[in-house]
Residue frames as a rotation matrix with the C-alpha (Angstrom) as fourth column:
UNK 1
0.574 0.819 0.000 0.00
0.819 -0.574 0.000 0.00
0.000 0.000 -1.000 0.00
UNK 2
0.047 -0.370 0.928 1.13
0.437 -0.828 -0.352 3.51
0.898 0.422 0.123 -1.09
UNK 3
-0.646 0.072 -0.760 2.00
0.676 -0.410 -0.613 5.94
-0.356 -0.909 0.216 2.06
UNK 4
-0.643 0.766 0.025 -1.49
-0.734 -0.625 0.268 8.01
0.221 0.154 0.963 0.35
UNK 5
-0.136 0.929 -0.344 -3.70
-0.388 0.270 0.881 5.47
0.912 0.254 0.323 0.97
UNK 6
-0.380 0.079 -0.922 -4.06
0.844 0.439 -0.310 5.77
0.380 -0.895 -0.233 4.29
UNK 7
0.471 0.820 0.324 -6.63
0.788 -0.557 0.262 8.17
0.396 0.132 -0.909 4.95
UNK 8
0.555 -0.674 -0.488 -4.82
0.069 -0.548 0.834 10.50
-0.829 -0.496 -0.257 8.05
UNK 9
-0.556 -0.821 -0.130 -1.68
0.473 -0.442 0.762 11.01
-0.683 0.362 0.634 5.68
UNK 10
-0.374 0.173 0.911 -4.07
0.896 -0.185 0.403 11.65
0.238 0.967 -0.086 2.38
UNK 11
0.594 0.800 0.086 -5.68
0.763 -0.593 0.258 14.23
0.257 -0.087 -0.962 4.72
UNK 12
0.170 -0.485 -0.858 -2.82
0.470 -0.725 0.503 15.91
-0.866 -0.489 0.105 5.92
UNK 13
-0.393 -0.910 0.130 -1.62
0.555 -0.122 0.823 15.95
-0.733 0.395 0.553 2.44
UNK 14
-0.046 0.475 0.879 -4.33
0.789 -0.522 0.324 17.84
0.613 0.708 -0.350 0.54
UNK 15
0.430 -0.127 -0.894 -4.17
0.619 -0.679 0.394 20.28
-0.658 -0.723 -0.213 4.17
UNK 16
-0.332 -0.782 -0.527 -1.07
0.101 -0.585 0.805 21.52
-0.938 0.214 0.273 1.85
UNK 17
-0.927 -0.329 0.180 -2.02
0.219 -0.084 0.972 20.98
-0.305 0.941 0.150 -1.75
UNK 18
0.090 0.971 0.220 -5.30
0.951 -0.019 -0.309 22.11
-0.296 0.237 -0.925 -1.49
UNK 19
0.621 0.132 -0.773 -4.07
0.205 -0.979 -0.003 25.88
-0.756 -0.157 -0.635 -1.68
UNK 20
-0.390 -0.236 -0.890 -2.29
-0.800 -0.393 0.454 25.34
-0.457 0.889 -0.036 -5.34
UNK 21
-0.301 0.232 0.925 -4.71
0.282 0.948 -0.146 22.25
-0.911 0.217 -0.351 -6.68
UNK 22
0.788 0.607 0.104 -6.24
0.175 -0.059 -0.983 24.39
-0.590 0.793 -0.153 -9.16
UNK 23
0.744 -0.221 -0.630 -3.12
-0.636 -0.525 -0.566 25.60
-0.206 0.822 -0.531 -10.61
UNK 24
-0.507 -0.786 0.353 -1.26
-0.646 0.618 0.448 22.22
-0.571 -0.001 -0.821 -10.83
UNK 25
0.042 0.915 0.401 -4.57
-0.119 0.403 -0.908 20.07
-0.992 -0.009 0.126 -11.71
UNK 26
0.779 0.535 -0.328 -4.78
-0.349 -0.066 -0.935 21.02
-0.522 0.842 0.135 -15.08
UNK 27
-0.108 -0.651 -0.751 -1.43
-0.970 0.236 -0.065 19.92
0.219 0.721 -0.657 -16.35
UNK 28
-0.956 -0.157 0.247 -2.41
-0.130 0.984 0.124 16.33
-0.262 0.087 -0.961 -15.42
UNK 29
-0.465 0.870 0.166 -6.38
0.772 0.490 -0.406 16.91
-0.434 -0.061 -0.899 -15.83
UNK 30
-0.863 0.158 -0.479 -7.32
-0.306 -0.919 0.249 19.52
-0.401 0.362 0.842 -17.90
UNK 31
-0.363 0.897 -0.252 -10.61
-0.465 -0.409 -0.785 20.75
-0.808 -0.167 0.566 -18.99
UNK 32
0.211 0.504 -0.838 -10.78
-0.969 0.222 -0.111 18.64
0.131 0.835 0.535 -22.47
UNK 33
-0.925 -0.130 -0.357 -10.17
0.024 0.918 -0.395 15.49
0.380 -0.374 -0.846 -20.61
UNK 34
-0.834 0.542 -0.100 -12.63
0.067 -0.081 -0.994 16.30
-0.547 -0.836 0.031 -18.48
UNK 35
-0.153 0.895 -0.418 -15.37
-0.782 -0.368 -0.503 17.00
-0.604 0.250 0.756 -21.08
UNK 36
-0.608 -0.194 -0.770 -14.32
-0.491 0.854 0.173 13.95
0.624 0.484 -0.614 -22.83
UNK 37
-0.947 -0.211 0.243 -15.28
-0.319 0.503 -0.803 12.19
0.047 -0.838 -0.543 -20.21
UNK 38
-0.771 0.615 -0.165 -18.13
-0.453 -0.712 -0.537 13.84
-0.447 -0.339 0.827 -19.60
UNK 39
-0.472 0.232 -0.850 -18.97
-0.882 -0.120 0.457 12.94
0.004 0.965 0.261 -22.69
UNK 40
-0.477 0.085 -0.875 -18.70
-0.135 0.976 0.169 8.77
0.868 0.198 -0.455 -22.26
UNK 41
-0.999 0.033 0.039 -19.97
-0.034 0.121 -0.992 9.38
-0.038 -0.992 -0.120 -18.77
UNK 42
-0.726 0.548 0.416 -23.54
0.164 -0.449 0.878 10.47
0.668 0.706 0.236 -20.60
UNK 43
-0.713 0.366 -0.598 -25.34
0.520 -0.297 -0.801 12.40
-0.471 -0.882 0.022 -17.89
UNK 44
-0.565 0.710 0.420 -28.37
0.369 -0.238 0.898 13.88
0.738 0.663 -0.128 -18.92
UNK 45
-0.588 0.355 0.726 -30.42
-0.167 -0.932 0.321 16.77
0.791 0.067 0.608 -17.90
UNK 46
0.187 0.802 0.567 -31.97
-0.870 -0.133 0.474 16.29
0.456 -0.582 0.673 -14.34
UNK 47
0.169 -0.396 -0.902 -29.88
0.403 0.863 -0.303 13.22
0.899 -0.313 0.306 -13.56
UNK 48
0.870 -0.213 0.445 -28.90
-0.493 -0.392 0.777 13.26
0.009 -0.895 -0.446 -9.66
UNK 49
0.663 -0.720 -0.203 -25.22
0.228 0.453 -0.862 12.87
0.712 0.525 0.465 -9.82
UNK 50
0.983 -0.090 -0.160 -23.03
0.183 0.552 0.814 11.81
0.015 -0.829 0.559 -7.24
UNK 51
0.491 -0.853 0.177 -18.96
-0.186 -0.301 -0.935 13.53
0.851 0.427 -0.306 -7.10
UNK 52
0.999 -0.036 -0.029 -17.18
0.046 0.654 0.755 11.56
-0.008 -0.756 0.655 -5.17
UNK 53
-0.140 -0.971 -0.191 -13.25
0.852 -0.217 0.476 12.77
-0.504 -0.096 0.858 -4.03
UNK 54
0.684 0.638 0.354 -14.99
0.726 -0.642 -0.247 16.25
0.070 0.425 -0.902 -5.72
UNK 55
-0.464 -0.869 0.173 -11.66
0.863 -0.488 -0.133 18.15
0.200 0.088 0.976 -4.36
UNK 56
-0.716 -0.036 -0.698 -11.97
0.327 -0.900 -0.289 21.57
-0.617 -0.435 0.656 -5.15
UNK 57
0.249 0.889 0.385 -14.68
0.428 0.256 -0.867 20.68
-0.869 0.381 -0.317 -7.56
UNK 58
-0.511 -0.702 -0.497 -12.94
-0.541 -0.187 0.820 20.92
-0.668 0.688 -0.284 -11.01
UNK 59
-0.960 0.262 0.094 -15.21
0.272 0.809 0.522 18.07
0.061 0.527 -0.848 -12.10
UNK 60
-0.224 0.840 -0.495 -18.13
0.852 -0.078 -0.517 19.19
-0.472 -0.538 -0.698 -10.51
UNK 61
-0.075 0.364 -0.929 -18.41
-0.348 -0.882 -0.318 22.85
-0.934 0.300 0.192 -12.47
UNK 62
-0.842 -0.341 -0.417 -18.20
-0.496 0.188 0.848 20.22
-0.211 0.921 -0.328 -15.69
UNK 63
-0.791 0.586 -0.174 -21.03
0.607 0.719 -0.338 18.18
-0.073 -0.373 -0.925 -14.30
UNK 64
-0.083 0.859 -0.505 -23.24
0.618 -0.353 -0.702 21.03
-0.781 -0.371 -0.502 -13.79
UNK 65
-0.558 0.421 -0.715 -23.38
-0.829 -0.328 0.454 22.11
-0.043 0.846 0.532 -17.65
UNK 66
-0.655 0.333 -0.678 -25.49
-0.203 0.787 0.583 19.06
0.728 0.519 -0.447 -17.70
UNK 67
0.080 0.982 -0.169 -27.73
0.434 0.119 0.893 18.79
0.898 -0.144 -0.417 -14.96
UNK 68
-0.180 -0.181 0.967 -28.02
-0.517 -0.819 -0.249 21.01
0.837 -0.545 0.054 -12.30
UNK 69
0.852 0.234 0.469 -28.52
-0.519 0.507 0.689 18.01
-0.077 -0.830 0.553 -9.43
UNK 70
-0.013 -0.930 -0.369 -24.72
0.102 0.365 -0.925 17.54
0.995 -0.050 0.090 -8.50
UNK 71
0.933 -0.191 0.305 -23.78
-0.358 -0.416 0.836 16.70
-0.033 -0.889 -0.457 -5.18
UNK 72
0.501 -0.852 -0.149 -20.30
-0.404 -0.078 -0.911 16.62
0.765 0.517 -0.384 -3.95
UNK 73
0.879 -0.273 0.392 -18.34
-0.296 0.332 0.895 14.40
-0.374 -0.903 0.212 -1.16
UNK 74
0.063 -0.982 -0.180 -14.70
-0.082 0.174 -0.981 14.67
0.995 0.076 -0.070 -0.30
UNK 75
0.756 0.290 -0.587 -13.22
0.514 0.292 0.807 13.64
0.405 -0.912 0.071 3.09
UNK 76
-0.648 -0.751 -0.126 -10.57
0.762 -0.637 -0.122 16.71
0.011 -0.174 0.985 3.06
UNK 77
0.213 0.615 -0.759 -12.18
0.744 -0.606 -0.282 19.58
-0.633 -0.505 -0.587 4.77
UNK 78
-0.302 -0.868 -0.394 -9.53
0.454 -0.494 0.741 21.79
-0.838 0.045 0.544 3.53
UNK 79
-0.984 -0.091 0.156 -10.46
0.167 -0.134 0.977 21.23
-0.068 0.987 0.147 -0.13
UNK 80
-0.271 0.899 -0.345 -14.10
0.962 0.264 -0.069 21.15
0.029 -0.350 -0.936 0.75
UNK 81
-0.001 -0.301 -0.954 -13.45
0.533 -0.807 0.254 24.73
-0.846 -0.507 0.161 1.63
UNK 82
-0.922 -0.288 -0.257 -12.14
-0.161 -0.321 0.934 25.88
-0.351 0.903 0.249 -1.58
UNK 83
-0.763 0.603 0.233 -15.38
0.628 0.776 0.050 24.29
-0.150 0.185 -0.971 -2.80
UNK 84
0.171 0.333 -0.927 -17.31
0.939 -0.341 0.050 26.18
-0.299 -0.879 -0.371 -0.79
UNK 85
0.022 -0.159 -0.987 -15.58
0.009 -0.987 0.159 29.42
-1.000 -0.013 -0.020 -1.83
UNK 86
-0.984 0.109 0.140 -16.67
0.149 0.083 0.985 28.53
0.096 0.991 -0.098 -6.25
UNK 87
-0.495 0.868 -0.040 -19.96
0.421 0.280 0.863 27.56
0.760 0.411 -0.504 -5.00
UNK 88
-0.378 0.473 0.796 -21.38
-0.925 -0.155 -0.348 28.55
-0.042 -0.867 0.496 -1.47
UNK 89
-0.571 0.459 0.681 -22.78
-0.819 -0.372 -0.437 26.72
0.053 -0.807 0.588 0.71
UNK 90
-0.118 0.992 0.034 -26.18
0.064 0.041 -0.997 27.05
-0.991 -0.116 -0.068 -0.12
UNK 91
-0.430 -0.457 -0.779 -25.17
-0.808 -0.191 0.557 27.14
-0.404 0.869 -0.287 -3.94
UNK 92
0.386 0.618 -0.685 -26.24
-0.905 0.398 -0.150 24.77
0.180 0.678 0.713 -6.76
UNK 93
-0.025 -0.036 -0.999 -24.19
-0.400 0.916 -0.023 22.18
0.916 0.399 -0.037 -4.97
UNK 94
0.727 0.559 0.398 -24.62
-0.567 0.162 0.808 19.89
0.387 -0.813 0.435 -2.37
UNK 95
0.494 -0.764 -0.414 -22.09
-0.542 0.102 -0.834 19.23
0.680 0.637 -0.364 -0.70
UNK 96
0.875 0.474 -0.094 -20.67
-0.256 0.620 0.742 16.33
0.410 -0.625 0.664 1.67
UNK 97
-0.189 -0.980 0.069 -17.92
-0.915 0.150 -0.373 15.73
0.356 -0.133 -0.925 3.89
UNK 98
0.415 0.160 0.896 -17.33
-0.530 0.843 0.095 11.65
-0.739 -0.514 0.435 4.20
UNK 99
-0.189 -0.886 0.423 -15.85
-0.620 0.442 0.649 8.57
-0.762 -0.139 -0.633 3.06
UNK 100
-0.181 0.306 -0.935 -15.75
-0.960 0.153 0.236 6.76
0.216 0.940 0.266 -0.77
UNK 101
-0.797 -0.354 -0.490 -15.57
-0.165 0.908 -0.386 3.63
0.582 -0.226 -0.781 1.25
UNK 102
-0.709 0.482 -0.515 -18.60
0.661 0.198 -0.724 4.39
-0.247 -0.853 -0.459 3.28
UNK 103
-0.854 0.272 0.444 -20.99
0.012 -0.841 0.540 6.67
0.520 0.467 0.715 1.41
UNK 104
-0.794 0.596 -0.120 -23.62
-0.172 -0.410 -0.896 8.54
-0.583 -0.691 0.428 3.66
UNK 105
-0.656 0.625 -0.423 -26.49
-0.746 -0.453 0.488 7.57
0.113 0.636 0.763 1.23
UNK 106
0.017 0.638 0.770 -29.25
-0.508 0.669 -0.543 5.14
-0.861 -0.382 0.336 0.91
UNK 107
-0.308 -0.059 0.949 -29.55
0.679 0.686 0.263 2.60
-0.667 0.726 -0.171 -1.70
UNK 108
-0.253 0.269 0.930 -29.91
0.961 0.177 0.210 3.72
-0.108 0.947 -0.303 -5.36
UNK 109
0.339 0.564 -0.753 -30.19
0.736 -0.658 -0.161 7.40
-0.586 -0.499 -0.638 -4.38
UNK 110
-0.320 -0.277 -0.906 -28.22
-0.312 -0.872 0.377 8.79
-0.894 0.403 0.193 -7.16
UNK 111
0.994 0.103 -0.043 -28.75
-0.087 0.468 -0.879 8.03
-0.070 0.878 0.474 -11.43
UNK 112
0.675 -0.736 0.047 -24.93
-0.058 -0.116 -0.992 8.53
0.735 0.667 -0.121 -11.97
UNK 113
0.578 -0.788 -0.213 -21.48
0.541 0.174 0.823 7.92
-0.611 -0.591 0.527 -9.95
UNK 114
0.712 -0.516 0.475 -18.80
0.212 -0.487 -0.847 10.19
0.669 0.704 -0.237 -10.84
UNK 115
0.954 -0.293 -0.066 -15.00
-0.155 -0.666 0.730 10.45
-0.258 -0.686 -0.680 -9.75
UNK 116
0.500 -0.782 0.372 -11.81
0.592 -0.006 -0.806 11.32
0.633 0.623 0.460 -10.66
UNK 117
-0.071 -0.922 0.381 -8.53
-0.220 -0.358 -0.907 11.72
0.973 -0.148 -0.177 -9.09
UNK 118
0.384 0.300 0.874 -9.85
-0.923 0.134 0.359 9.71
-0.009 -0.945 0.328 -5.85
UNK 119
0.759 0.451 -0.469 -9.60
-0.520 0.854 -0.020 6.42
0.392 0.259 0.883 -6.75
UNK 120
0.370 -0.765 -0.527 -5.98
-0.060 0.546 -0.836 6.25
0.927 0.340 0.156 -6.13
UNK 121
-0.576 -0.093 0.812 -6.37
-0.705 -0.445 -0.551 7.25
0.413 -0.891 0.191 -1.93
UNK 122
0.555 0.784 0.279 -8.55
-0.774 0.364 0.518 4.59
0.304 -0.504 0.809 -1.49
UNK 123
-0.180 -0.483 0.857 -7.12
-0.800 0.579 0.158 1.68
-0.573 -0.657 -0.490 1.07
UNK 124
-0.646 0.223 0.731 -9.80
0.217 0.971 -0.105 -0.71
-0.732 0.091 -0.675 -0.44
UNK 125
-0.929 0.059 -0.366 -10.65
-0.367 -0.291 0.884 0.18
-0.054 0.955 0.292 -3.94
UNK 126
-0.758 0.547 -0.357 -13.35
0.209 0.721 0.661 -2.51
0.618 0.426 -0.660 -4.20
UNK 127
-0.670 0.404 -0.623 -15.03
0.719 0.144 -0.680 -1.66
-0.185 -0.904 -0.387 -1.29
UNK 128
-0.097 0.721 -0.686 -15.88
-0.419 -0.655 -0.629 1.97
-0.903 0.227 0.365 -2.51
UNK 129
-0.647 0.504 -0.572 -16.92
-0.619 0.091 0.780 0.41
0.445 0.859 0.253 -6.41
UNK 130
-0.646 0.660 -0.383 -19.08
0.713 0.701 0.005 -1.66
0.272 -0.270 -0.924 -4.18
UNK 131
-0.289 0.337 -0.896 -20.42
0.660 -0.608 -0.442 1.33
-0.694 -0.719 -0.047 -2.40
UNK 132
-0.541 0.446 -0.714 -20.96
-0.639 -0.769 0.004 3.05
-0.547 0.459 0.701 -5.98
UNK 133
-0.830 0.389 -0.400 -22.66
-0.035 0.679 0.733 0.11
0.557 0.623 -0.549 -7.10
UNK 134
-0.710 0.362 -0.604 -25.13
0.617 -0.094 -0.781 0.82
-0.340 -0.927 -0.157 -3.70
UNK 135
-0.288 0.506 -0.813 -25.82
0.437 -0.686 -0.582 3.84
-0.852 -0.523 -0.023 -4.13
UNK 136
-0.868 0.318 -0.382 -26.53
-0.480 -0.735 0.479 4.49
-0.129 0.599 0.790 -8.08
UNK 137
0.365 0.924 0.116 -29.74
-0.705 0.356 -0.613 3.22
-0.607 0.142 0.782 -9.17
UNK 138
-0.401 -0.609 0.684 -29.24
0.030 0.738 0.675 0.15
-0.916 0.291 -0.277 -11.56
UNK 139
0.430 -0.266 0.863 -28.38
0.900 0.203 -0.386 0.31
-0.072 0.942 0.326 -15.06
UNK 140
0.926 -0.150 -0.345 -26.79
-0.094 -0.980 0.173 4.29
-0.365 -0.128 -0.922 -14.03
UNK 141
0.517 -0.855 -0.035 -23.31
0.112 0.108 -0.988 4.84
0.848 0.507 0.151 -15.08
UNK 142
0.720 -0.646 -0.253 -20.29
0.454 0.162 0.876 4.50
-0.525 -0.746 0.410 -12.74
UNK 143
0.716 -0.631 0.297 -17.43
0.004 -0.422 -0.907 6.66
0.698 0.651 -0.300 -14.23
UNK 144
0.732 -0.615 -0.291 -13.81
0.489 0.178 0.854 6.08
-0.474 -0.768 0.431 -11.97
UNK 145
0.696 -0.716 -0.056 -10.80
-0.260 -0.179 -0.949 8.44
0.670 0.675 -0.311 -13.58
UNK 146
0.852 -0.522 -0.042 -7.26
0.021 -0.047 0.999 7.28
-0.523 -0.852 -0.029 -11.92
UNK 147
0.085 -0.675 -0.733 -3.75
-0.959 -0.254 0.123 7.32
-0.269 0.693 -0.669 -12.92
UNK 148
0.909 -0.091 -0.407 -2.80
-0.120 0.878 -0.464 4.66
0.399 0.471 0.787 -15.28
UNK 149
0.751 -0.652 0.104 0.13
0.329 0.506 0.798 2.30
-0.572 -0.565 0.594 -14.42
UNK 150
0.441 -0.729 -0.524 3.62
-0.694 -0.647 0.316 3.84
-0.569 0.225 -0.791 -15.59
UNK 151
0.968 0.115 -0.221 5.49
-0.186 0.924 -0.333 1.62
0.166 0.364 0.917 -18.16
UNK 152
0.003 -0.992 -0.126 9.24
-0.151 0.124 -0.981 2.26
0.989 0.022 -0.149 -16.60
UNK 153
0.057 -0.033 -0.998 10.31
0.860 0.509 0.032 -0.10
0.507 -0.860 0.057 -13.73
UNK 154
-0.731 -0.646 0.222 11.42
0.323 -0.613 -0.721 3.26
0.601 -0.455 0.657 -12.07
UNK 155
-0.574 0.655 0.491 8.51
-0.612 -0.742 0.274 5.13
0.543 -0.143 0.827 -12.22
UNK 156
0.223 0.619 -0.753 6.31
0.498 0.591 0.634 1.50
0.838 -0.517 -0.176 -11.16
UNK 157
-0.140 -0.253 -0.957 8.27
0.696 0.662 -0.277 1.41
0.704 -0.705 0.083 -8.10
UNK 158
-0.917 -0.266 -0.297 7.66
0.399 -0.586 -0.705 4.65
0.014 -0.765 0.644 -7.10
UNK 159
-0.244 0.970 -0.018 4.21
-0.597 -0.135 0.791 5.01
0.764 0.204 0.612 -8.38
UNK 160
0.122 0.301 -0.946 3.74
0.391 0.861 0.324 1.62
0.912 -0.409 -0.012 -6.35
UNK 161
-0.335 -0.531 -0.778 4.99
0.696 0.417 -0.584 3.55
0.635 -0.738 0.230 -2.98
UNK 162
-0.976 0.092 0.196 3.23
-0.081 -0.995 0.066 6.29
0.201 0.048 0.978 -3.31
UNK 163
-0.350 0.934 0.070 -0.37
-0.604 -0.168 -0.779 5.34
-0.716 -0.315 0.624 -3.89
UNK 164
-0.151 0.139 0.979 -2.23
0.296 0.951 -0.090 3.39
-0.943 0.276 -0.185 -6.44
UNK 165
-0.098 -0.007 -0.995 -1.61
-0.837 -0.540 0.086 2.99
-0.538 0.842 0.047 -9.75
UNK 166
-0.493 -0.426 0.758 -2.97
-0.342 0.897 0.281 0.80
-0.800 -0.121 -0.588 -12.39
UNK 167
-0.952 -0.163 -0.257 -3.06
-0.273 0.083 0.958 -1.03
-0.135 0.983 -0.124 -15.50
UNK 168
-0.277 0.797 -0.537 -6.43
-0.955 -0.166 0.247 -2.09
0.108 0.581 0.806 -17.33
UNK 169
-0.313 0.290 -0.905 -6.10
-0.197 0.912 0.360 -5.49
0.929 0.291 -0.228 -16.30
UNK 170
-0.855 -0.140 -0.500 -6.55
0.473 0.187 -0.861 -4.56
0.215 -0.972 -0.094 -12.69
UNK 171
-0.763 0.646 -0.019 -9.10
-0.554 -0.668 -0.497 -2.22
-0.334 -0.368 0.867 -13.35
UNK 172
-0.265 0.337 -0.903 -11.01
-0.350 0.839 0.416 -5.51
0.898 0.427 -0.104 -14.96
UNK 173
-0.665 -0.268 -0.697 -10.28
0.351 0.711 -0.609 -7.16
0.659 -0.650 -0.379 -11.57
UNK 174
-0.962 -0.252 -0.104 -11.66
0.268 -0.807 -0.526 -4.41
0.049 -0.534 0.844 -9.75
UNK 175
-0.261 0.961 0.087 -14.92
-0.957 -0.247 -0.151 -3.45
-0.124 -0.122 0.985 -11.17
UNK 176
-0.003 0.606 -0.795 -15.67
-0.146 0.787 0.600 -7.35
0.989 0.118 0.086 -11.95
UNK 177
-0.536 -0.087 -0.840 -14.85
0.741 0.428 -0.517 -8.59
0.405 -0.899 -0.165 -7.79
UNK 178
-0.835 0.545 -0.084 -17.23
-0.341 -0.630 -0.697 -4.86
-0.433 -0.553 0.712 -7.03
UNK 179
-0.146 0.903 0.404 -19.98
0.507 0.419 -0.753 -6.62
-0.849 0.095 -0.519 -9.04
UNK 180
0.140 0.313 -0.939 -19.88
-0.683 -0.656 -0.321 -4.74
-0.717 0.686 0.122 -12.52
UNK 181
0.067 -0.265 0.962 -20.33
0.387 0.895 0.220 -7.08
-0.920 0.358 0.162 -15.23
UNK 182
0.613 0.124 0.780 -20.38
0.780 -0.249 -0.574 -4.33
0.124 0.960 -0.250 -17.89
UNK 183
0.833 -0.186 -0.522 -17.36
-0.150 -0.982 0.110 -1.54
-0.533 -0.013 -0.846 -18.60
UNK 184
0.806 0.016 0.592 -15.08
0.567 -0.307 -0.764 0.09
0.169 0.952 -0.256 -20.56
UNK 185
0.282 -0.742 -0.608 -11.70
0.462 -0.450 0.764 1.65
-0.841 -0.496 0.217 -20.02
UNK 186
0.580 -0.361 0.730 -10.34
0.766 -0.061 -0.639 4.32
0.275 0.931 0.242 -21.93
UNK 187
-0.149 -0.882 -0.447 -6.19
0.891 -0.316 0.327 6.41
-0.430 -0.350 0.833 -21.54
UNK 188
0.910 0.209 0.359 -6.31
0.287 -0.941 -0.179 10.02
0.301 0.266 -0.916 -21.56
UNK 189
-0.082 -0.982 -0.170 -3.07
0.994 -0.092 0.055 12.00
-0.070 -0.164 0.984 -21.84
UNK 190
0.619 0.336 -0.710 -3.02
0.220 -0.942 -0.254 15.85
-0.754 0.001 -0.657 -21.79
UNK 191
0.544 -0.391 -0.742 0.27
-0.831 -0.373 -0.413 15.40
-0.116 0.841 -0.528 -24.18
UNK 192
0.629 -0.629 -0.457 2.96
0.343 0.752 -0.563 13.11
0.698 0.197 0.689 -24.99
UNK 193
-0.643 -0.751 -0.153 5.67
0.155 0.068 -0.986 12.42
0.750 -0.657 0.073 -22.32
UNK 194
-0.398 0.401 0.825 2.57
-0.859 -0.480 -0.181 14.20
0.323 -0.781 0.535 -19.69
UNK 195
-0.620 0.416 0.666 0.73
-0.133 0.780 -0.611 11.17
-0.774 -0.467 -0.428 -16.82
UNK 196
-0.479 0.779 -0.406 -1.98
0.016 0.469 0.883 8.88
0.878 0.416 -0.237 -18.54
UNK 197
-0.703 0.524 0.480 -5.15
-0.583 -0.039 -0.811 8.69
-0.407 -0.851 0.333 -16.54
UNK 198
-0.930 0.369 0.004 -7.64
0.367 0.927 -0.074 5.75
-0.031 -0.067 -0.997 -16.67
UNK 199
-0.745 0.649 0.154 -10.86
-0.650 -0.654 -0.388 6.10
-0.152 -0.389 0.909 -17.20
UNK 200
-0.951 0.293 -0.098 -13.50
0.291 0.956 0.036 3.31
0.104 0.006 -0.995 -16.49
UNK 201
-0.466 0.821 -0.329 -17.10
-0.880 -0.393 0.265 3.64
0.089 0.414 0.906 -17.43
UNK 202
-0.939 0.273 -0.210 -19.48
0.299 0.949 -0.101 0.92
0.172 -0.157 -0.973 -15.84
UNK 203
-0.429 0.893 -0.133 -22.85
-0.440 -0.078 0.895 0.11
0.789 0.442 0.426 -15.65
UNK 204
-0.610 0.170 0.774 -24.61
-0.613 0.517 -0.597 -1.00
-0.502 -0.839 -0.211 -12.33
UNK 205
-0.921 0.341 -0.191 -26.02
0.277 0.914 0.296 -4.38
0.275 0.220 -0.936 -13.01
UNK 206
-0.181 0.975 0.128 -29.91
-0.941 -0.210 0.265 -4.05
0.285 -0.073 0.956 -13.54
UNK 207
-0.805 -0.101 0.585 -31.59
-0.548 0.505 -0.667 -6.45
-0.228 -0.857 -0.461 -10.86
C-alpha cells in the first residue's frame, strides 16, 4: 500500500495541496479530458449525480453544464473549503464531507457515480466500487478516472509507494470482484511524455 492510501496522511496531504490544486490540476487533468469524459460518462439533464473525491470541484463545475442536481463528497475539509468558496454553501451544490468507502447515502439514491482523481487514496478500492454500485440506481453509469500504471520499472516502483496505480487489467479485476459485469476503459493524456489517466465507465447491473 502507497503511504497516500491511508486516509490520516491523504488528509494531511491535501491540508497543503489544497491551496495550489487548481493551478497544478490542469497539467495532469485539464478541462478537455474532463469534457471527454463527460462525454462517455452520458449524464443527462436532471440526472442526480453523485462527485465523489470532488476536491476543489474541477469536475463538478463540468457536471453542472449538464444537470443542475450535482452533489459533492470529499473527506478533506480543507479542499471542501475551496469548494465552498466557487460555490457557497447554499449554492447549486450539495455538498458532503465523508468517506468513498462508506458513502452517507441510501440505496440507489443517485442516477450517476462520478470520480476522478480519488480512486488512487482509497485503502480498499473494491469496497468503494461496491459502495458506488449501492448507491446508483441500476443500469446508471459509474465513471472512476485514476492514474494509469507507468510503463518504466522506475517510475512503477515509485508510483507503487506512493499510492495506487494501475493497469487495465486490474481495473477488470476491480470493477468485476465490485460486481460490474459491464465496462469500458479508456487512456487520456493531456500530451505526450505528460501522466496517462484511466478512465472506467461501468454500468450498475440491472436487478
Amino acid at each position: 500500500m502507497g503511504i497516500l492510501e491511508d486516509k490520516a496522511r491523504a488528509r494531511v496531504f491535501y491540508r497543503y495541496l489544497s491551496t495550489v490544486y487548481d493551478a497544478i490540476n490542469p497539467f495532469v487533468w485539464n478541462e478537455a479530458m474532463r469534457d471527454r469524459a463527460i462525454e462517455w460518462f452520458g449524464v443527462e439533464a436532471g440526472d442526480r449525480v453523485l462527485d465523489v473525491g470532488c476536491g476543489t470541484g474541477f469536475a463538478t463545475r463540468g457536471l453542472l453544464v449538464h444537470t443542475d442536481d450535482v452533489w459533492g463528497l470529499d473527506q478533506s475539509a480543507h479542499q471542501l473549503e475551496r469548494a465552498y468558496g466557487k460555490f457557497g454553501r447554499r449554492g447549486p451544490v450539495r455538498f458532503v464531507r465523508g468517506d468513498a468507502e462508506r458513502l452517507p447515502f441510501a440505496d440507489d439514491s443517485f442516477d450517476a457515480y462520478w470520480s476522478s482523481g480519488s480512486i488512487e487514496y482509497w485503502p480498499n478500492p473494491v469496497a468503494a466500487l461496491e459502495e458506488a454500485r449501492r448507491v446508483t440506481r441500476p443500469g446508471g453509469p459509474v465513471l472512476v478516472v485514476g492514474p494509469d500504471y507507468p510503463n518504466s520499472t522506475v517510475f512503477q516502483r515509485l508510483a507503487d509507494a506512493i499510492m495506487l496505480f494501475y493497469d487495465e487489467a486490474e481495473a477488470d479485476r476491480m470493477f468485476a470482484a465490485a460486481g460490474f459485469g459491464t465496462f469500458e476503459h479508456h487512456i487520456q493524456q493531456r500530451a505526450p511524455g505528460t501522466p496517462r489517466a484511466i478512465t472506467t465507465v461501468a454500468a450498475v447491473p440491472e436487478e
